[in-house]
C-alpha positions in Angstrom: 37.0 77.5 -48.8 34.8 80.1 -47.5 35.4 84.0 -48.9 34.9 85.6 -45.5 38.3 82.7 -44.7 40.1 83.7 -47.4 39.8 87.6 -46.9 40.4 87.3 -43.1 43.8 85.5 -44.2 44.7 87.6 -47.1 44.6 90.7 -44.5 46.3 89.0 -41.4 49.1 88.7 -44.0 49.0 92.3 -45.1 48.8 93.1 -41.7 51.9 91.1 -40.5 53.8 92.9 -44.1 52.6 96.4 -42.2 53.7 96.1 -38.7 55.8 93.2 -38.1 60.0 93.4 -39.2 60.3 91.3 -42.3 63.2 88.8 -41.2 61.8 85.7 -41.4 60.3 83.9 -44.4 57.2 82.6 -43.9 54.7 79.9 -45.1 52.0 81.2 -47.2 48.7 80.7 -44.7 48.2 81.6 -41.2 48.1 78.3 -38.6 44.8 78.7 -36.4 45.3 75.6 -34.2 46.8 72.2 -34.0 46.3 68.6 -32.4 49.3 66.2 -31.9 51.2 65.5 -35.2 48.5 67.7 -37.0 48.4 71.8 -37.7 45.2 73.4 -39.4 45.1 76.9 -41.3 42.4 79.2 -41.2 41.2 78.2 -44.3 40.9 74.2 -42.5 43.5 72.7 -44.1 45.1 70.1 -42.1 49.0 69.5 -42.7 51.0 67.0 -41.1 53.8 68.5 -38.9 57.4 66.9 -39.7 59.0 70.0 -38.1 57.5 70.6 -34.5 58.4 74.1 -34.4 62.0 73.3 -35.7 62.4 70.8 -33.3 60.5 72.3 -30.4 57.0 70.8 -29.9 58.1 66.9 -28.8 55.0 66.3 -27.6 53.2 67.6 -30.8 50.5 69.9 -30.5 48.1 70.6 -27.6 49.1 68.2 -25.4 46.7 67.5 -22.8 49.7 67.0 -20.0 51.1 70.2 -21.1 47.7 71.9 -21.3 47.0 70.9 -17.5 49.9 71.6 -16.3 50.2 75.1 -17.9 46.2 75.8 -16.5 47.4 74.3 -13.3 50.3 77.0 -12.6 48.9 79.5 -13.9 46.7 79.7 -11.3 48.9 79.6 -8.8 52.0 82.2 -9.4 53.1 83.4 -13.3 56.3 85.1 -12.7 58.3 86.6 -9.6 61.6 87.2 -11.2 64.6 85.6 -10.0 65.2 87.7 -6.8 62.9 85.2 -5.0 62.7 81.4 -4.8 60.2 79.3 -6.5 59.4 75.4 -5.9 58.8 74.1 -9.8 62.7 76.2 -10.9 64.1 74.2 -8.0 62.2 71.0 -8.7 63.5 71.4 -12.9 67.1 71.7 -11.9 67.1 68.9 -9.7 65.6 66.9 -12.0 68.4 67.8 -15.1 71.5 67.9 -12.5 69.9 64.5 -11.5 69.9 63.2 -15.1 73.4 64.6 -16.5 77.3 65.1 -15.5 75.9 68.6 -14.0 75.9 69.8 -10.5 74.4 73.5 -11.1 71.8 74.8 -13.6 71.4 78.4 -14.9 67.8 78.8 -16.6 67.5 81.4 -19.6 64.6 81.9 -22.4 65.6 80.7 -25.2 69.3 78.7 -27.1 71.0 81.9 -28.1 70.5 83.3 -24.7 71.9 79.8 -23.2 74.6 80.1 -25.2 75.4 83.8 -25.0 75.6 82.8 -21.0 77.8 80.0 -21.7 80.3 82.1 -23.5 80.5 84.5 -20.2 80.4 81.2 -18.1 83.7 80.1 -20.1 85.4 83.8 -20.6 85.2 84.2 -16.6 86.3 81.0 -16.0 89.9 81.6 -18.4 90.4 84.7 -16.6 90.5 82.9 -13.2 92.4 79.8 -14.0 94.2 81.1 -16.9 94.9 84.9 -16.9 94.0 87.5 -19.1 95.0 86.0 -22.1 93.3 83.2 -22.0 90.0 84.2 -23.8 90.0 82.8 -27.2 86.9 80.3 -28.3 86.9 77.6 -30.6 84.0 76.4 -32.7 83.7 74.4 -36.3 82.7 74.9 -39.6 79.1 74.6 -40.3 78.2 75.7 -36.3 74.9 77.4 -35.6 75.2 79.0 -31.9 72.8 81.6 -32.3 72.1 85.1 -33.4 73.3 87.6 -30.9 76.4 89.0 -31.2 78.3 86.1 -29.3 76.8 83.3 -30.6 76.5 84.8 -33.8 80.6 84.9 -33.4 80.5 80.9 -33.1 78.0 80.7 -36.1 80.4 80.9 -38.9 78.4 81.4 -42.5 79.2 84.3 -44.2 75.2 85.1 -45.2 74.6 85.5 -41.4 77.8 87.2 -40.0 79.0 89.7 -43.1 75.8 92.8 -42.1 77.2 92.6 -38.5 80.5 92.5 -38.3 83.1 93.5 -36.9 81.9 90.8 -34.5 83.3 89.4 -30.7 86.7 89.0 -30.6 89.3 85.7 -29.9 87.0 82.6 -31.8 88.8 80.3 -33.7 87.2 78.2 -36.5 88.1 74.4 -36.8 87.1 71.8 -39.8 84.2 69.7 -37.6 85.1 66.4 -37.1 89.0 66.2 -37.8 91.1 65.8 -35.3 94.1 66.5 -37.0 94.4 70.1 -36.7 92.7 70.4 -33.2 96.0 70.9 -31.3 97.0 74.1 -33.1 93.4 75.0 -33.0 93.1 74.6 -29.2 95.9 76.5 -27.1 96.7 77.3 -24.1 94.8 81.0 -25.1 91.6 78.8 -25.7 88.9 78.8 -22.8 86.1 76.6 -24.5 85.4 74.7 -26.6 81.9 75.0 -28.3 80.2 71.5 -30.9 77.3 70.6 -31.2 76.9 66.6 -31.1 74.5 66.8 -34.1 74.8 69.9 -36.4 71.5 70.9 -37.2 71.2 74.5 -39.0 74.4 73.5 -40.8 73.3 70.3 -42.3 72.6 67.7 -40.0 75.9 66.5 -39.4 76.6 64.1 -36.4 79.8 64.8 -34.4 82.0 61.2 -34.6 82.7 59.7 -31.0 86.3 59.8 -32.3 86.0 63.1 -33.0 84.1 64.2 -29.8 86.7 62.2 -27.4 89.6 63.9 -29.5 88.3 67.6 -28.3 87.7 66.2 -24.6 91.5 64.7 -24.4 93.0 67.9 -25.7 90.7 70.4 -23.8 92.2 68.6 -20.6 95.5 69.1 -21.9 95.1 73.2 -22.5 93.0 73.7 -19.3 89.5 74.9 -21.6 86.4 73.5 -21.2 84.3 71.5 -23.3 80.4 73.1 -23.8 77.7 71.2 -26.0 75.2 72.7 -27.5 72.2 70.4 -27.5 69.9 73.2 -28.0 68.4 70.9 -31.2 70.1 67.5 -30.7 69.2 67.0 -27.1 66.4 66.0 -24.6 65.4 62.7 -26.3 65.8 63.9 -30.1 68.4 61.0 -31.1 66.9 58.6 -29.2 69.1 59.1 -26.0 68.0 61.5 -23.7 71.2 63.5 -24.0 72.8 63.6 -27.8 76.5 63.1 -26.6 75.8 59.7 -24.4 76.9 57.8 -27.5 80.3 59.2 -27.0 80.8 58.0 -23.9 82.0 61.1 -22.7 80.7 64.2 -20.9 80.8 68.1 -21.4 82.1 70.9 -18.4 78.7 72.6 -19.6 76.0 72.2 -21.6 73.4 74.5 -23.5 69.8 73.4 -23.7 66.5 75.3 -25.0 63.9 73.8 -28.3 61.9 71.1 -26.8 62.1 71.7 -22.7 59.1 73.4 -21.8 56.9 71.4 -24.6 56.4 75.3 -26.7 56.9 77.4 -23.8 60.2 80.0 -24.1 63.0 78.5 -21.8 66.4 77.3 -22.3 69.1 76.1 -19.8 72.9 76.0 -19.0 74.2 72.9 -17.0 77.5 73.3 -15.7 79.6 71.4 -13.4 80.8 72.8 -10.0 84.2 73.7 -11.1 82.5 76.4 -13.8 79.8 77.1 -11.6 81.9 78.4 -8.9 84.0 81.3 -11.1 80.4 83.2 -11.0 79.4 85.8 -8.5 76.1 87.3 -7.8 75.1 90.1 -10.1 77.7 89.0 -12.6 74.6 87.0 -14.9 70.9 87.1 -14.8 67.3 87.3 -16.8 64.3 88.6 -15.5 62.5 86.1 -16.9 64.1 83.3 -17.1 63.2 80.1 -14.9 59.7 81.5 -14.3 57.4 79.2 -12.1 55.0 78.7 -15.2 57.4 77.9 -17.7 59.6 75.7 -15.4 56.4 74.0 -14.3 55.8 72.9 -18.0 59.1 71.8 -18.8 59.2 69.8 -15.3 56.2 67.7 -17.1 58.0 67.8 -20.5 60.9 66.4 -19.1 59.5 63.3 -17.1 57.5 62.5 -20.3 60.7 62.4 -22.8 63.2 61.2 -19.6 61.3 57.4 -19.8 63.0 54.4 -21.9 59.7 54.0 -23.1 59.6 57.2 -24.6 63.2 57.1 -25.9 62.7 53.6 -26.9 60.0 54.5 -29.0 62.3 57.5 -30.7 64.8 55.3 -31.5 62.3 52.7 -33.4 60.4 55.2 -35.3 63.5 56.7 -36.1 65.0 53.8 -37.6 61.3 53.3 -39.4 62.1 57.0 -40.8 65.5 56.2 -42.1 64.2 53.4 -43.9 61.4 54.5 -45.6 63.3 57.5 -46.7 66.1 55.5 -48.2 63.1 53.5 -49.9 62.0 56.2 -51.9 63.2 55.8 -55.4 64.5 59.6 -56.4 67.4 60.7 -58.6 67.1 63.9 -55.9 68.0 62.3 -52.9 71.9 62.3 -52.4 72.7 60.8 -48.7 70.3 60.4 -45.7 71.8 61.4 -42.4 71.7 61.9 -38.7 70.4 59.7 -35.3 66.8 59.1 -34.1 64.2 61.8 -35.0 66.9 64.0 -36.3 67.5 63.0 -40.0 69.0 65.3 -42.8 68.1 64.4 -46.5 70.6 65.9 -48.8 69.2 66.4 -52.3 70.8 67.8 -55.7 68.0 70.6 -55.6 67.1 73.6 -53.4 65.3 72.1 -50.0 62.9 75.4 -50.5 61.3 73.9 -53.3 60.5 71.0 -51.7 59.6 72.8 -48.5 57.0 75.1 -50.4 55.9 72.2 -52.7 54.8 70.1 -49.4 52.3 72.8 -48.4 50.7 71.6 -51.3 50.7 68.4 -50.3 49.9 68.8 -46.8 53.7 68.7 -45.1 55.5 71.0 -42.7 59.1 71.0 -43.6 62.2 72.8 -42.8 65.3 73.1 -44.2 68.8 73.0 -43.1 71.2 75.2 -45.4 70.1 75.3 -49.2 69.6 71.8 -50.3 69.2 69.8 -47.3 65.6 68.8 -45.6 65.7 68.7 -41.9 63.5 66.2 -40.5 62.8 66.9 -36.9 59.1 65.8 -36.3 57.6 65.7 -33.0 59.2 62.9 -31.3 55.4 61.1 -31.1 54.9 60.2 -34.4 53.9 56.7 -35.3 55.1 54.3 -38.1 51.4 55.4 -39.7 52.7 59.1 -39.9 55.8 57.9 -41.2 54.0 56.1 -44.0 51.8 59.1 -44.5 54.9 62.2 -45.1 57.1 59.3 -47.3 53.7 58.7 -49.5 54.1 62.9 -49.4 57.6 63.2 -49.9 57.9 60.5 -52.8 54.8 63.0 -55.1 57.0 66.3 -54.2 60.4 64.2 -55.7 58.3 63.2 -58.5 56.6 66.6 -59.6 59.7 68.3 -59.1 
């Protein structure tokens, strides 16, 4: 490792301590640049990416679709904000109403945002076909929505919520796939309904079909709508391109964000007519959001992952991932769960420790609550990168 490396690190570091908010908790190098399942540091260390991002760079790193086709719009028109039309926004929502239960599209920058919309969406839709008393939101133990105020609302952990409260108002908190319970949980008050298919900050936890086609029956008893958030689970993560398809049933709206644009900052609320309709002009909007560049991205982004090749592929590399995890002979490891290229490995130690253990070893990890790894790697990795992080993974168990 070169000195002149080494000091250049040490003071981007000191600089970030200095002038940027100390919220999050970061890795202890700076990344300089990264090619498709790989990620070097400044000091040229290579590591082997089983995180994308958390679950937002599908196409790994560098993409040479996603290169082009960010060069290519950027030529052309960057942003115009929404009060004008643009061809690649119309082109994207044609292509996800074309692909889901969805007639209409709302485009926002990020999943909280989507979700912060989809709250209003659902609030404005109560007060039209329900009154003023029909407000109140529903959501499940173990939920991450967010971090604003509203989805921080349907993010129930203590550690999170306690510093901001008194929070929004009306949400109700449900055990996550019971049904028993659900019809004194969902009431005629309730307006929506918000699950995730596959829980990803709270553990990795997949929603039963049971489970999910117990909260559709009973929303269409009470008159409240049913929103997934597939911020993390959806756009080809399980192996389907949409995380609830297994369930055979569909949502009255649907958050999106992580993996759409490939990197870029974009998320998305699909919504059927019926929800669509209750808004007005001037009554939601981003300045940002839906840009030509960034919808020009996840236009490319989405044809890649929307091909049963593609999904194919994330379905057999993610049973190949399941098995050699369930190979490795720890005492550590308690359960492997989850669908496709969204496993969770529960272990009997903290998932920090193994997290800052496999920059040692070369590994990007994440964690999902305090002892489970989140595996969420960009959804082209081979069998041979497989082999590579469970060679990794088994070392980490061991020294620990």
């Amino acid at each position: 490792m070169d000195i002149q490396q080494e000091l250049a690190a040490a003071q981007i570091i000191a600089a970030e301590h200095a002038h940027v908010m100390q919220t999050y908790k970061r890795g202890p190098m700076v990344l300089s640049h990264g090619q498709g399942m790989s990620v070097w540091d400044t000091d040229g260390k290579e590591y082997l990416d089983f995180m994308a991002g958390i679950a937002v760079d599908a196409l790994g790193h560098s993409d040479p679709g996603v290169v082009a086709a960010i060069n290519a719009q950027a030529g052309k028109l960057i942003h115009t904000s929404n009060l004008y039309h643009t061809i690649p926004q119309v082109q994207l929502a044609e292509k996800l109403t074309a692909n889901s239960f969805a007639d209409k599209v709302f485009f926002t920058n990020s999943g909280t945002e989507s979700n912060e919309g989809a709250i209003k969406f659902a609030r404005k839709f109560g007060k039209v076909h329900g009154g003023e008393d029909k407000f109140e939101i529903v959501c499940f133990d173990h939920a991450f929505h967010g971090r604003a105020i509203g989805a921080l609302s349907l993010t129930p952990k203590e550690a999170y919520q306690a510093p901001f409260r008194p929070l929004m108002p009306g949400v109700v908190v449900a055990p996550f796939n019971s049904v028993a319970g659900l019809n004194s949980a969902i009431t005629e008050k309730t307006c929506a309904v918000f699950v995730e298919p596959v829980q990803g900050e709270g553990g990795v936890y997949p929603a039963t079909p049971e489970f999910l086609r117990a909260l559709r029956a009973r929303c269409d008893e009470v008159g409240a709508l049913l929103v997934f958030d597939e911020v993390q689970c959806g756009l080809g993560r399980t192996g389907d391109l949409w995380a609830h398809t297994a369930s055979g049933i569909t949502p009255d709206i649907m958050t999106l964000a992580k993996p759409l644009a490939g990197g870029l900052p974009i998320g998305a609320i699909l919504a059927t007519d019926r929800v669509a309709s209750v808004m007005n002009p001037g009554e939601h909007g981003s300045t940002f959001a839906g840009g030509p560049l960034v919808t020009a991205v996840a236009s490319y982004v989405f044809d890649r992952i929307n091909d049963p090749a593609f999904l194919g592929h994330v379905r057999e590399v993610g049973q190949y991932l399941r098995e050699r995890l369930e190979e490795i002979n720890s005492p550590h490891i308690q359960e492997v769960r989850g669908r496709g290229l969204m496993l969770g490995v529960e272990m009997d130690i903290e998932s920090s420790t193994v997290i800052t253990k496999g920059y040692e070893h070369g590994l990007m990890l994440v964690g999902a609550g305090p002892n489970v790894l989140r595996l969420v790697p960009p959804l082209i990795v081979e069998k041979s990168h497989i082999d590579v992080f469970a060679e990794r993974l088994t070392a980490i168990l061991a020294e620990i």
